[in-house]
Steps between C-alpha positions, in 0.01 A plus 500: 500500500231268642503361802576164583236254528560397872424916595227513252131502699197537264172634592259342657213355286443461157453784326675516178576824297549471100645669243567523136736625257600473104711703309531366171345668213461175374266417822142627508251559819401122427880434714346691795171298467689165517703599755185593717314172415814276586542719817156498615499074470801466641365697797208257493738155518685668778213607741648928457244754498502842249315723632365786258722782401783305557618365144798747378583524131721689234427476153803601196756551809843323497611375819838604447289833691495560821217806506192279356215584666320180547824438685527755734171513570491139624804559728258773624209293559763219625661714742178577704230233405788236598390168273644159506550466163597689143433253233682529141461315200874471495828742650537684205192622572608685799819653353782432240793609668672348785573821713097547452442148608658529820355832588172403425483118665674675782203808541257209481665270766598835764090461507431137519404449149668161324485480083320203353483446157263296255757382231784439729611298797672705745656361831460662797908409617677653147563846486544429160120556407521852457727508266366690164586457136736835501696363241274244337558582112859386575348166623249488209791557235698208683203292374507630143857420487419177613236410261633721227570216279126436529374859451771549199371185315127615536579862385762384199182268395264797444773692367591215210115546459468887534260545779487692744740473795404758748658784367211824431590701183365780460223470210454140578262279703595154661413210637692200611517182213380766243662742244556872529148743346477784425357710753251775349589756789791554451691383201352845385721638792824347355393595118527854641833429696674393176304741292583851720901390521545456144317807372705675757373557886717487772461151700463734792248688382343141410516400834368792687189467221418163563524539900304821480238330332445257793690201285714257693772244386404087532682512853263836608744755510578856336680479136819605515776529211691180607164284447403697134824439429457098551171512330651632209754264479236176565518305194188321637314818314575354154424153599792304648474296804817523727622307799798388566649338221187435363427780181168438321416684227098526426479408880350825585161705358703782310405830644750729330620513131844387424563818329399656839656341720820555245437880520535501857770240547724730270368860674633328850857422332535827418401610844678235638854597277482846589182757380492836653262717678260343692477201317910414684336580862122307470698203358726335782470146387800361536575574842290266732320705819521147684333720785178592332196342658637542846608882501246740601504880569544555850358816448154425348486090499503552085683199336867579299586422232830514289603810277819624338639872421739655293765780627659739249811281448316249359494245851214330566407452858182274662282560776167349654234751488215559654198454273315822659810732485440571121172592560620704741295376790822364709804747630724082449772609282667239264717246702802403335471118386882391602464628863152333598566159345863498660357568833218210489771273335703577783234416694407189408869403436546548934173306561598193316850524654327425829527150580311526852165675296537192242510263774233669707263524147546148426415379852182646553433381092561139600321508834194658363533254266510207671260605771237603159553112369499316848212741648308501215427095412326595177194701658556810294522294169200295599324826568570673178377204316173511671482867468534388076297210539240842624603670240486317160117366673361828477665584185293202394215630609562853292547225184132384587358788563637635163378198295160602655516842325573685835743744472594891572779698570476377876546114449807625228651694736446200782616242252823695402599553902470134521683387245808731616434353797536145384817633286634623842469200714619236218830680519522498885424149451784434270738692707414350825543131348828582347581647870418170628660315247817647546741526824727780543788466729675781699823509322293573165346814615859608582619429223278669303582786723869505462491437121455863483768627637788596316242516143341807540682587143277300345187713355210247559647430823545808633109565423425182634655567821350843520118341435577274803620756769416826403138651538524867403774778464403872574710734344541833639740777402741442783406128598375199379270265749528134431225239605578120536272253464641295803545778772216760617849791517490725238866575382575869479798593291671803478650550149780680686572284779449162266714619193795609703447143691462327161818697392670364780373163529649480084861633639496286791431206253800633301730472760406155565580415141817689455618611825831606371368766305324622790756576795514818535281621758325800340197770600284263290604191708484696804130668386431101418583335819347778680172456337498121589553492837303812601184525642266489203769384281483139324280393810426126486090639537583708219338186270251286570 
């Protein structure tokens, strides 16, 4: 942890160090440029020098990292050049977890360094200041809730009026305030989709086609059966607009044939009621692999994805697969679906349970909060304005240039950067005025907290809760490795050790609700109450 401010002594001089960082892929190099220019004049108002070669960046790296090497090599240079300052546009800059926070503002100030930052006023007396956004999409969807009303009436108008609303289809293009098109590229790919199925190829086979032929879903990631099987089933393909309660017929451009899309819908009832063969295993659609997305092979990194088998009696068992163990370029056997999900649902079932990590989540929320709205006095909105202001001017100039018969591939290209640009910073801009607009209060972001506890049963919630917290899960044949978004631990379970613990923890629970039934002090009871107070039994480290 940092050191106090009264035992902090910067540098002499002043020499200021800077660095850089975005990770979005919705960012481009142009972040790392603005954050240099408003570095580089706020160095100027405050009399700091940079010398050369001492700017740090890292470009497409989240700061939820601790290895970036922009980073580390500016707590090299820190370390032994010994400047007065680091300047950042903001904290999240510097790191995105609060474990990472403290380590790193407490690296800097062992060697004299103090953080200033352009976008944010930081006193020198709160401790507060380093503080990071580790769990700031909690914080951000306490502001959706808050203005859902507003966000629900804006998307239920477009949706009376069939436009598009921000979900990507695949074979569509859209735009905000405009309807659904066709999009040339790949409305062939879903022709095929529905066109292979019906005449009889195994959605797996589909899949590992369309993948091997370097095609991507809208989100950019691998086909797999679950998301053929939801293409097939979009009735958006023969022209209705859904959402919500709102169903438009003619609301879509009609891709597929209603006979088509027919021939398929009735092929995946079959499959659905009970075919054989391989059609039975490549066809797990009713079960829901809530996991998929966040499971990976610990073995190779591959993604996995959901599959289901047949035995000789007739059973039908699921597993998450690894997508390179067919191909036979990973030794990851099939995991069986039951055990991994009970384990993370187990999991995340403990963590909520926690009142003292809900507490501790929602005070650094609210603290970062309020130190972000009282530090900042409307310097970062101002500045992203300006930065638009910039923007849409030399768009402008493009326009001219255009009119005046100039144009090549190189103004397109600059033109098109710019106006994602400008797309970009009018939606910080609406964000950060709805964050000023709107107060949040302590007791709200515990609230929101502790609303999930207990309602983990609930589908949408479950995967809601697992977005928030969970980063990745590697699954290996004897263990599974869990990564929170929160904590820099990663969680390593044994499937041994955490199923007999799981077992227990059920029994235990049993006990509590019908201790009668349970008074006989057994080997299980004994094997139980062994386990918990053991050494590496239910240790209170165990979760995070």
């Amino acid at each position: 942890m940092a050191k106090k401010t009264e035992d902090f002594q910067r540098n002499p001089g002043n020499v200021a160090f800077c660095y850089y960082r975005y990770s979005s892929d919705q960012q481009r190099d142009a972040s790392i440029e603005q954050q240099r220019q408003a570095a580089h004049e706020y160095a100027k108002q405050n009399g700091y020098i940079i010398p050369e070669g001492c700017e740090f960046e890292d470009r497409g790296i989240s700061g939820r990292r601790l290895d970036r090497p922009g980073l580390q090599r500016m707590l090299y240079e820190a370390k032994h050049k010994r400047p007065a300052y680091l300047i950042l546009w903001k904290l999240d800059r510097l790191a995105r977890k609060i474990h990472y926070s403290y380590f790193i503002d407490g690296q800097l100030r062992e060697v004299g360094v103090q953080v200033v930052t352009v976008a944010e006023v930081l006193p020198e007396d709160e401790p507060t200041r380093v503080l990071m956004q580790a769990m700031l999409a909690a914080v951000s969807e306490n502001y959706v809730l808050n203005l859902r009303s507003n966000i629900m009436r804006g998307q239920n108008y477009n949706a009376e009026r069939a436009l598009y609303n921000g979900v990507k289809i695949l074979g569509y293009k859209g735009e905000p305030d405009k309807k659904y098109e066709i999009d040339p590229e790949t409305a062939p790919v879903v022709q095929k989709i529905f066109t292979d199925y019906v005449e009889g190829k195994p959605l797996q086979r589909i899949a590992n086609e369309l993948n091997e032929s370097g095609l991507r879903s809208t989100q950019g990631n691998l086909f797999v059966v679950n998301s053929l099987n939801k293409i097939l089933r979009n009735r958006a393909y023969i022209g209705e607009y859904r959402w919500g309660e709102h169903i438009i017929p003619g609301g879509m451009p009609q891709i597929i044939s209603l006979e088509l899309f027919d021939a398929a819908d009735k092929k995946l009832e079959k499959n659905r009621r009970g075919g054989k063969g391989a059609a039975r295993k490549l066809n797990p659609e009713e079960v829901d692999f809530w996991l998929t997305g966040h499971v990976y092979c610990g073995e190779c990194g591959s993604p996995l994805h959901g599959i289901s088998g047949t035995s000789k009696t007739g059973n039908i068992y699921y597993y998450y697969t690894c997508l390179n163990h067919k191909k036979k370029l990973c030794g990851m056997g099939n995991q069986p679906k039951e055990k991994i999900e009970a384990i993370v649902r187990y999991t995340l079932d403990r963590m909520l349970e926690d009142s003292a990590l809900r507490s501790l989540i929602a005070k650094m929320c609210f603290d970062y909060y309020e130190d972000s709205k009282n530090g900042d006095k409307g310097a970062y909105l101002e500045s992203l304005k300006s930065t638009l202001k910039d923007v849409e001017g030399k768009l402008q100039n493009f326009v001219k240039a255009i009119s005046a018969g100039i144009i090549n591939a190189t103004v397109q290209q600059a033109m098109s950067e710019l106006e994602s640009q400008q797309h970009l910073l009018k939606e910080q801009i609406e964000a950060e005025e709805l964050r000023e607009k709107y107060d949040i209060k302590l007791d709200d972001i515990v609230k929101f907290l502790e609303s999930f506890v207990g309602n983990l049963d609930n589908k949408k919630l479950l995967e809601y809760v697992l977005d928030i917290f969970v980063d990745k899960i590697y699954i290996y044949k004897e263990k599974m490795v869990i990564t929170f978004h929160f904590t820099d631990d990663k969680q390593e379970l044994s499937y041994e050790d955490t199923l007999e613990m799981l077992e227990n923890h059920r029994y235990l629970m049993d006990c509590v609700n019908d201790p009668e039934a349970h008074t006989v002090y057994s080997p299980t009871v004994a094997k139980m109450m062994e386990s918990i107070i053991s050494v590496g039994g239910a240790d209170p480290d165990f979760f995070p």
